[in-house]
C-alpha positions, 0 to 999 in steps of 0.5 A, spaced: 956 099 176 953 104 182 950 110 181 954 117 179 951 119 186 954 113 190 961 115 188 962 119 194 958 113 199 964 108 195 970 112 197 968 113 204 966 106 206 974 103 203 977 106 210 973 100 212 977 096 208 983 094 213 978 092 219 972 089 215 967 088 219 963 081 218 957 085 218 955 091 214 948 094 213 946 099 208 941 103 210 938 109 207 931 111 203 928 107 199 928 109 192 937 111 192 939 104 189 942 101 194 941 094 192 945 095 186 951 098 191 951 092 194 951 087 189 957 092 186 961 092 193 959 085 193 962 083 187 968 087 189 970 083 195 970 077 191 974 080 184 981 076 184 984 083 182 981 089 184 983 096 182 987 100 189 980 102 191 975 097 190 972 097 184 972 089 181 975 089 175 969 085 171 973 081 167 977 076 172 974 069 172 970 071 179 967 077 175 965 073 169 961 068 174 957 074 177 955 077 172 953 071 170 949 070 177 953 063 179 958 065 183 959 060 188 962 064 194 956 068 193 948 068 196 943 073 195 937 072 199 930 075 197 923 074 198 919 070 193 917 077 190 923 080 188 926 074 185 928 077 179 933 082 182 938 076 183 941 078 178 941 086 177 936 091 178 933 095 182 926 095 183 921 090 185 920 084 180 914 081 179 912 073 179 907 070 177 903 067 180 904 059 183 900 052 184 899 052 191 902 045 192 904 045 184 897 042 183 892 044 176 885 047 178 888 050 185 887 055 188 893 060 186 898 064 192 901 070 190 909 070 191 911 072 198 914 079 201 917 076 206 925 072 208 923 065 210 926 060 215 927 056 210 931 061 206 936 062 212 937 056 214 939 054 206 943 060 207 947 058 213 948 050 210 952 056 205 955 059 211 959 052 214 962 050 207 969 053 205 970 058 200 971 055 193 976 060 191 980 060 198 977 068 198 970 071 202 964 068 201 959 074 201 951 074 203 946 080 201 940 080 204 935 085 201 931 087 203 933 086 211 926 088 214 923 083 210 926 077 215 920 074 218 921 074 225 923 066 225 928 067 219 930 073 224 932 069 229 935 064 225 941 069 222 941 073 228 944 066 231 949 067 225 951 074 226 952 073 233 958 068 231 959 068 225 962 064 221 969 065 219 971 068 212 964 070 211 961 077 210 954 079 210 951 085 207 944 087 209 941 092 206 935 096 209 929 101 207 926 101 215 932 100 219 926 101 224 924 094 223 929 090 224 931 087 230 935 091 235 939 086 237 940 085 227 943 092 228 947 092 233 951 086 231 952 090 224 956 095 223 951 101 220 953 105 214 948 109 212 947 112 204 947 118 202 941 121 198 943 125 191 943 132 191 935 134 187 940 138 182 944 131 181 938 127 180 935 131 175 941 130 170 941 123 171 933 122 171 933 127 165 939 122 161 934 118 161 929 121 158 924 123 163 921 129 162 918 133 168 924 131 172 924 135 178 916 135 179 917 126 180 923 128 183 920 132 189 914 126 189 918 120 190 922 124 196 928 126 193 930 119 190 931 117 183 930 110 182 923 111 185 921 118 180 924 113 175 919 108 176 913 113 178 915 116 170 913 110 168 907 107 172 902 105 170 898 108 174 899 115 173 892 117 168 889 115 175 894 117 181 893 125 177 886 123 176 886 121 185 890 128 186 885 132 182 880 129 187 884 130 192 884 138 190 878 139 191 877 139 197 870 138 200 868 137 193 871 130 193 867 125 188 868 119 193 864 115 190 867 117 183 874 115 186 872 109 189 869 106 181 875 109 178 880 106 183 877 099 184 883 095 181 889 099 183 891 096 189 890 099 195 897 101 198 899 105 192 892 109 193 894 109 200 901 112 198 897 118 194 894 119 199 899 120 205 903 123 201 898 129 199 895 129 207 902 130 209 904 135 204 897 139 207 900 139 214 906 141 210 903 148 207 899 148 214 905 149 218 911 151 214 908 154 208 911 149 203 909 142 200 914 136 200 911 132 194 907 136 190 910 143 189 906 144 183 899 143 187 902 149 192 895 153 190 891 147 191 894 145 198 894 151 200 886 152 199 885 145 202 890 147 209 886 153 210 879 149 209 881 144 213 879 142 221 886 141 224 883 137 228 879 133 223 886 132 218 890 129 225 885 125 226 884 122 219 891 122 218 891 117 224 885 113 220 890 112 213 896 110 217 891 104 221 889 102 214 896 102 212 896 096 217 891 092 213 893 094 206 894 087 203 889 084 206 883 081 202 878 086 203 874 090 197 877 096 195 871 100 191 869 099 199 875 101 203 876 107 197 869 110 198 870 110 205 877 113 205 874 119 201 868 120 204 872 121 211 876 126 206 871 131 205 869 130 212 876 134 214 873 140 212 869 146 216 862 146 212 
């Protein structure tokens, strides 16, 4: 099934349905569910008996083996990290941890976040074999913008003369990462974001209480304020943006104990969101991310140094860069915060 909002996104993309292009990129905000809305068109391509608009039937022999996820006609292709998703789902799954070369007492590796060589080449040897059905044969690849540039290069080979009969959806968060050469062989469709009101009922159906605040924080998307009204995290998110409210007053070094074993890009995520809805109350009076921390935003665009905050805007964006490095985290933090308190006229 996709999502109440994806209803209009669906009916739009049946004109396609007459010209199929062999090639079709979802494209949108990170956080809408366009995972699943591809995993659902891609069911309904295969269906052996769809309705007049597409929508598989979930019941003929094609339907019962996706949902089973064994499909032969169909490939999902993802990074090691979101394994789990193969099958459903929409939000990043964790994997544990491998042996490096599968021997105990090794040094472990995390799962990868990236689409291998290895993994497109599998891919096209799916890609020379005939359908097992004698109808498409259907590709997701998720997230596109997680191609290593080898694996690139190696599908971008496909979409260039592609393979009779197969279709390949790719879904993307950062169109702006991918190839240009990718994107101008697919055909883009970008996916709508719901309207707030919309979203707030369905994130309310869910039983999320303060619906419209993560709503606002997660960028209008639901999926992400679904996952944020559940983090793990949120006693030291609402900790980090008290600090963060005070201004010159910052405990960096309080942040960076309390911190520590958070990891470095959800921090960095807080931070950027909080620093852009600074410039936002600067500049045009109203906050993006935190509505309910007007007051407190509003103390701090006043206080701040323009050129001091653009500059330290600069320096969270260079450390994005290096986020998943190994480096010490308390150490990073406390910096971070120190430069924070620096952005403010004495």
């Amino acid at each position: 099934m996709i999502y109440p909002w994806q209803t209009n996104d669906w009916q739009r993309l049946q004109q396609l349905r007459a010209h199929w292009p062999h090639a079709l990129l979802l494209h949108g905000e990170a956080g809408i569910g366009k995972f699943r809305f591809a995993q659902h068109l891609a069911q309904g391509l295969l269906c052996e008996t769809p309705a007049p608009n597409g929508e598989p039937c979930g019941t003929c022999a094609a339907c019962r083996w996706f949902a089973q996820g064994n499909h032969p006609d169909y490939r999902v292709v993802l990074p090691e990290i979101l394994a789990g998703l193969a099958i459903g789902g929409d939000g990043a799954a964790d994997m544990p941890a491998e042996k490096a070369d599968g021997e105990e007492g090794k040094k472990t590796r995390q799962p990868s976040k990236e689409v291998k060589i290895e993994q497109v080449r599998a891919l096209l040897d799916f890609c020379t074999l005939g359908s097992h059905r004698g109808g498409a044969r259907v590709v997701v690849v998720y997230p596109a913008e997680a191609l290593n540039v080898a694996a690139a290069n190696a599908l971008l080979k496909t979409l260039e003369e592609p393979p009779a009969g197969v279709v390949f959806l790719m879904v993307s968060a950062r169109i702006d990462r991918l190839l240009p050469t990718i994107v101008s062989r697919c055909r883009q469709w970008p996916m709508s974001v719901p309207n707030p009101a919309d979203a707030q009922r369905w994130l309310a159906a869910q039983g999320v209480d303060d619906a419209a605040a993560l709503l606002a924080e997660a960028g209008g998307a639901p999926l992400a304020a679904l996952a944020l009204a559940s983090d793990e995290h949120r006693a030291l998110r609402d900790f980090t943006l008290a600090q963060l409210a005070s201004g010159p007053n910052c405990d960096a070094f309080a942040c960076g104990e309390n911190l520590q074993k958070v990891p470095v890009p959800v921090v960095l995520g807080w931070l950027q969101r909080w620093l852009y809805d600074v410039l936002a109350q600067h500049t045009a009076g109203r906050p993006r991310y935190f509505p309910g921390a007007a007051k407190a935003l509003a103390r701090c665009a006043q206080a701040a140094d323009p050129a001091a905050l653009a500059g330290y805007i600069r320096t969270v964006t260079r450390q994005r860069a290096v986020e998943n490095h190994p480096l010490n985290a308390r150490l990073v933090f406390e910096e971070l915060f120190i430069a924070y308190r620096g952005i403010f006229a004495a």
